[in-house]
C-alpha positions, 0 to 999 in steps of 0.5 A: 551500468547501462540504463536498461528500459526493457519492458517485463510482462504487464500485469494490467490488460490494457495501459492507464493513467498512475499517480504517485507522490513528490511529499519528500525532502528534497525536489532532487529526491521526488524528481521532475513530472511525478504527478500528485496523490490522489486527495482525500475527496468524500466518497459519494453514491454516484460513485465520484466525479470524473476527475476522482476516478482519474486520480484513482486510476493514477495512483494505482497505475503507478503502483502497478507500473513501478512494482512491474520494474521493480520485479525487473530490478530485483531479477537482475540483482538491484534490489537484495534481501526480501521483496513483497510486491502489490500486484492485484491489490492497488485498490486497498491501498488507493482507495483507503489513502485517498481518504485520509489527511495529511495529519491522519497516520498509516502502519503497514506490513513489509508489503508496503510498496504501493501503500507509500506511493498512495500516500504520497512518497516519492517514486524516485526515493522509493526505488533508491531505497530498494536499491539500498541507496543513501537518497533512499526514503530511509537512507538505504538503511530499511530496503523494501519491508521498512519504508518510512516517512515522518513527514507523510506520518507514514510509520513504516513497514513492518516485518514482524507478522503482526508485530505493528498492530499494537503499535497502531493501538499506541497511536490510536492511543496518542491521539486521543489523550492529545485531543486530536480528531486523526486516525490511524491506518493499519494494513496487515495481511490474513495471516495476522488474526492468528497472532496474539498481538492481534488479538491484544491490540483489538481487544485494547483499542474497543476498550479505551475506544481508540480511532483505529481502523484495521484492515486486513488485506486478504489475498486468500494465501498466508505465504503458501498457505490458503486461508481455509488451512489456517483459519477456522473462521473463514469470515475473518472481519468477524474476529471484531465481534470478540470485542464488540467492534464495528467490521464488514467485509469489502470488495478489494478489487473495486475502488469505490467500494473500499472508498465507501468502507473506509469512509464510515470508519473513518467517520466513526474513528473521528467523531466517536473515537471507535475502531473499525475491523474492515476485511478487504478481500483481495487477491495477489497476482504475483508470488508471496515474495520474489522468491516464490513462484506466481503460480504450479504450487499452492495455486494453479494458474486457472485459479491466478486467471480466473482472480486476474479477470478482476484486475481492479485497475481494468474494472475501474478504467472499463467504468471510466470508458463506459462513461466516456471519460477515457478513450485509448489513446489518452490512456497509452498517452497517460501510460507512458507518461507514468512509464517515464516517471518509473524509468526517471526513478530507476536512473535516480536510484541506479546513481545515488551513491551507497551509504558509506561504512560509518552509516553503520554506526548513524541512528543506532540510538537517539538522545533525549530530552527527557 
């Protein structure tokens, strides 16, 4: 098929600077020019350097841009099955995964695109995996909701509602009785805190004192559903006070201050070996999946409007042309750079091969040693 380089409509104000990831197996799966994650750098009352913002502002653009195509690949049929895109919440993913190390771990929900790019996967094994494709990060075998890297300790999406809490609770709890100092990261929607395997999983790593840090991304609707129907503790971070953990509620849409949360749990988890319940209050700009609509059901377009004032890639690069860091033409330069990148990965992926019919029967069970 034809390359199609048709633009779908843009989700940020005006075009940035993206980043994104090249930590996979091959130099023909990352592709050529994608630029590099941001690194974990502390967080700092002058609110980073010059350079830092820079590569914040990359990583979310990037995510921004590639889920924008992504959209584009999933309406015209690329991309099957159920898709969950990041629109509005780069700050969450960005701001956290800039902190971590290369050691440190993550577990997130099947919204998870945007996440692995912080982290560092390759834009180009992202996009073949979505489309179902053997260069795919997992083969082509785990589509939108299950990315996944060993190399990046990157431990999936998952799309069991809450099913991968308890999971991060057995990392946590690897860690510690291998004597290590890393954490693990799990992100997991609104919805989750009325599952029981939320509760369970909190519950245990308080008690065996595990370096967990939970955040919940709150983009206000479960679904369809707004948090105040479902939920009759509307501060949910003080579900945490159940089991006597350290919690605070954080601006999702700024960077910096979900830099600076995620920080002092971080520091917690390491030093002290104690979990954090972080409440990152953010918002979609896109539906639940591709399959619901972005606004006129469950919520009205002047609602949508009013949350996208708070695009948190415009606040961060408004700060940045304030400062006079940025000015317009280096941003669309920087723009179309990382329009490319997303383009390069859309050819990688329309041309990687599907898994052949015996992949049916590959990595179904695994031999032991013990």
């Amino acid at each position: 098929m034809a390359k199609k380089k048709s633009e779908p409509r843009d989700t940020s104000a005006a075009p940035d600077e993206a980043a994104g990831g090249t930590a996979t197996a091959t130099a023909e799966r990352a592709g050529p020019a994608a630029p590099a994650a941001a690194p974990a750098a502390a967080a700092d009352g002058a609110r980073g350097d010059a350079q830092l913002r820079h590569e914040l502002l990359r990583s979310m653009l990037l995510q921004r841009r590639f889920e924008e195509r992504t959209a584009e690949a999933y309406a015209l049929g690329k991309i099957g099955g159920f898709c969950h895109l990041y629109i509005g919440q780069e700050a969450v993913s960005t701001g956290t995964i800039s902190l971590l190390r290369d050691d440190d771990y993550i577990i997130t929900t099947y919204r998870d695109h945007g996440q692995a790019l912080a982290r560092g996967m390759s834009p180009r094994a992202v996009m073949a995996e979505l489309f179902g494709r053997v260069d795919g990060v997992v083969r082509g075998k785990g589509g939108s909701m299950h990315l996944f890297d060993r190399n990046l300790n990157f431990l999936g999406g998952h799309g069991i509602v809450g099913g991968h809490v308890p999971i991060a609770a057995g990392v946590g709890f690897a860690i510690k009785y291998r004597g290590g100092d890393q954490v693990i990261i799990c992100f997991m929607g609104e919805s989750v805190v009325n599952t029981g395997a939320f509760h369970e999983a909190l519950n245990m790593a308080a008690l065996w004192k595990l370096p967990c840090v939970f955040i919940i991304e709150n983009n206000r609707y479960g679904m369809g559903t707004a948090l105040e129907r479902a939920s009759s503790i509307h501060d949910i971070y003080e579900r945490a006070s159940s089991y006597d953990m350290a919690r605070a509620m954080v601006d999702g849409q700024d960077v910096f201050a979900v830099r600076g949360a995620v920080q002092e749990a971080i520091q917690r988890a390491r030093t002290e070996q104690l979990p954090t319940l972080l409440e990152m209050r953010t918002y979609r700009f896109m539906g639940h999946s591709m399959s619901d609509a972005v606004s006129g059901t469950y919520r009205t377009k002047a609602e949508l409007d009013e949350h996208m004032k708070r695009d948190p890639i415009v606040l961060l690069r408004s700060q940045m042309q304030e400062a006079g860091e940025i000015d317009d033409a280096s941003v669309a330069k920087l723009d179309e750079e990382l329009k490319a990148v997303v383009q390069d990965a859309w050819d990688f992926a329309d041309q990687s091969p599907e898994p052949p019919l015996e992949a049916l029967y590959e990595d179904v069970l695994v031999d032991t040693t013990t």
